[in-house]
N, C-alpha and C positions, 0 to 999 in steps of 0.2 A: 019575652026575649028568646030570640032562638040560641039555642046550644048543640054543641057538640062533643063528642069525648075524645080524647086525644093521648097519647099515652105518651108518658113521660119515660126518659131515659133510667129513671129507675125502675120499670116497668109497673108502675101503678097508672090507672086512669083518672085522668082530671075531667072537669065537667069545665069548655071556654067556650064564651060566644063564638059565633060564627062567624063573625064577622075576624077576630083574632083568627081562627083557621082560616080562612079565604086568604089572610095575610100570608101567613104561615106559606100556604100553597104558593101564593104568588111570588115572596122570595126564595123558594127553593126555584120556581121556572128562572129567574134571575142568576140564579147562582148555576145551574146549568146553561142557561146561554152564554155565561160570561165564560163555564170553562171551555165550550167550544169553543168559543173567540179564541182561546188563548190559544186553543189546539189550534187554529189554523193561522195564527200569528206563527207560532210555533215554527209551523209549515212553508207559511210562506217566506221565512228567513232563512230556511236552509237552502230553500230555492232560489234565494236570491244570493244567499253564501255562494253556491255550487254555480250560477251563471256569474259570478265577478271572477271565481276563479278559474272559469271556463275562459271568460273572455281575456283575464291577466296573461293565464298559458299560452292563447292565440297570437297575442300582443309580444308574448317572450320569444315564438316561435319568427313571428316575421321580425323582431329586431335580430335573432341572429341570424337570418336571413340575410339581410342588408347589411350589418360588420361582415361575413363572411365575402360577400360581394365586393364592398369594398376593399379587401385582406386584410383585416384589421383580427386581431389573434385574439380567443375570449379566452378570460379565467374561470378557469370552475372554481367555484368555493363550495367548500363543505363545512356545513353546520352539524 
């Protein structure tokens, strides 16, 4: 049986097959692609925040565009 040594978080070495590290290995690659994912999940929601409320502003900008055209009088509210 193949083995390898592997060191434990209490820092003693254990003797596990190789096969259990090969696992080992491959869920840590997992668990790093998953948090890049999340980083560019992340990412890609601020950019889609930031263009809804890019395109809300534009949409505020031409309705009071067109009340003002009209003459219709706008209220400012303050929150």
């Amino acid at each position: 049986m193949n083995s390898l040594t592997k060191k434990a978080s209490s820092g003693c070495t254990a003797i596990v097959p190789a096969a259990e590290m090969r696992m080992t290995i491959h869920e840590k690659e997992i668990e790093e692609r998953w948090a890049s994912n999340q980083r560019d999940l992340e990412q890609w929601e601020q950019k889609r925040r930031a263009n809804i409320l890019i395109r809300n502003g534009r949409r505020g900008i031409m309705q009071r565009g067109v009340s003002r055209r009209e003459g219709e009088d706008e209220e400012e509210t303050e929150e």
